[in-house]
N, C-alpha and C positions, 0 to 999 in steps of 0.2 A: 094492652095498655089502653088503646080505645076504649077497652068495654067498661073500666075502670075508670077513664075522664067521662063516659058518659054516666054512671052511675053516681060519680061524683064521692067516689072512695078512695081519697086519699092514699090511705096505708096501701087499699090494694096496687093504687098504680106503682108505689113505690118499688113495692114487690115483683112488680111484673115490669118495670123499668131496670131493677136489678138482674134479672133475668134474662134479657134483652141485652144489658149492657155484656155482659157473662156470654152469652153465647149465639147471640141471633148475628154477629156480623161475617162476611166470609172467614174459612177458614180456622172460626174461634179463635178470631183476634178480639171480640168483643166491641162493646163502642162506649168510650170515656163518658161521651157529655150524657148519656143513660144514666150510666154509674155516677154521676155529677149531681143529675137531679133527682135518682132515688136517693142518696147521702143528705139532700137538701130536705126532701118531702120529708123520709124518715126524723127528720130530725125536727118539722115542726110537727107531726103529730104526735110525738114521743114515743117510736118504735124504735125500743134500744137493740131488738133483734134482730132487727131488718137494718139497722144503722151498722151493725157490727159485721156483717155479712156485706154489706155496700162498700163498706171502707175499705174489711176485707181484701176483696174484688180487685177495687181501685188502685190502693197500696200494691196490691201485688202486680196487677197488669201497669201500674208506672215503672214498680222497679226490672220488670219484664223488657220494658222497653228503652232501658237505660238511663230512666229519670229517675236515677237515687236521691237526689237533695229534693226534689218533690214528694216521692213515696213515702220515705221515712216518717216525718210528721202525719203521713197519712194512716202507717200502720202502728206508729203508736197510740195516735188516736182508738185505734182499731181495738188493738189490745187493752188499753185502757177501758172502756166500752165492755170487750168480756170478760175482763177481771169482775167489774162491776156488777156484769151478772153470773158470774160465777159460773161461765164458760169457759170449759177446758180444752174444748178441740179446734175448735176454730182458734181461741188463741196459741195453740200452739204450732198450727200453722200460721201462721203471723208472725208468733217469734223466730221462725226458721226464716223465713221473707225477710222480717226486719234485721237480724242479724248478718246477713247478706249485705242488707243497706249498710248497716255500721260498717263491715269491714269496707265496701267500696267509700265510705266517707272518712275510711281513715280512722275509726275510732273502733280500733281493732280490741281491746281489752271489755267494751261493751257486747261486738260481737260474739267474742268466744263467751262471756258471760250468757248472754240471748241462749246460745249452744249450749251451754250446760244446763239450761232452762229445759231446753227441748227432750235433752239425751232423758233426764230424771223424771220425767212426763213420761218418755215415750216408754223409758223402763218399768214404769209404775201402770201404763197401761197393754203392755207387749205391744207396744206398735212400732213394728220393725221396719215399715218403711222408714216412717221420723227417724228411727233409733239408727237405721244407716246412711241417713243422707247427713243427718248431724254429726256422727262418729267421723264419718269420711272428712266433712269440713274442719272441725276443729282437731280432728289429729294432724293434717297440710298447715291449718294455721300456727298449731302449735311445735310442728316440724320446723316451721317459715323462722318462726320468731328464737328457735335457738332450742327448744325444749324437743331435740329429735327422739331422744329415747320415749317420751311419752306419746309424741306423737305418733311413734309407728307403734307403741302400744296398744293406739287408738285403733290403729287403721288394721292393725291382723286382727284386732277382735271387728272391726267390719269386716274382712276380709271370713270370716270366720261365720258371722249372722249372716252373711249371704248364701253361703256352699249351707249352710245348714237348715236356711227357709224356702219356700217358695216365690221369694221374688223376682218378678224377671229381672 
């Protein structure tokens, strides 16, 4: 981050504040006010990739920490950001994040919505982790809310991508 305010490079320190905020504090708990001002710098020197990865970050280590009604607007921002650039991965970890947020604020039909987002990503790219941490969530949600037959539809076929992949 020094080498970057003494070079008087912007983007880079954003960069390297995002990365700092992400992993330099004990633990890998990260540090907020990093991710605060790389979200800030990215955003006045118009680095929408470094902005979308900051938010990222942000959004998820708040809703990590049980600040849902702050996270949320932060990872839609996020998402927003990589629709625009026509980022697929990072947003779809986003929408697994943000749909977590909806359901803790209550706006459960957004959620599972987010989650159907994710499963159709992750099927269209085999990404079976997404494909089972989403499968598990919205089959429970959709168990939750009265739809049991579908939801354990949901969850043997996770139960099933799991015995069948390599994930731990």
């Amino acid at each position: 981050v020094e080498i970057a305010k003494d070079a008087g490079d912007r983007l880079l320190e954003s960069r390297a504040l995002f990365h700092t905020g992400v992993w330099a504090a004990p633990a890998g708990g990260g540090r907020a006010e990093d991710l605060e001002t790389s979200i800030a710098i990215a955003r006045e020197v118009g680095d929408r990739w470094g902005l979308a990865l900051a938010l990222a970050a942000s959004g998820s280590a708040l809703g990590d920490a049980d600040h849902t009604a702050a996270a949320a607007p932060v990872l839609e921002e996020g998402l927003a950001v990589c629709e625009e650039l026509g980022e697929r991965y990072i947003a779809n970890t986003i929408r697994y994040k943000l749909a977590g947020a909806q359901f803790r604020l209550g706006r459960t039909a957004e959620g599972e919505a987010m989650l159907r987002g994710v499963i159709a990503h992750a099927r269209g790219t085999r990404d079976v982790y997404s494909l089972a941490a989403a499968l598990a969530d919205l089959g429970l949600s959709r168990a939750v809310q009265g739809s049991i037959d579908e939801g354990i539809e949901m969850l043997v076929e996770d139960v099933a991508l799991l015995q069948g992949s390599r994930q731990p």
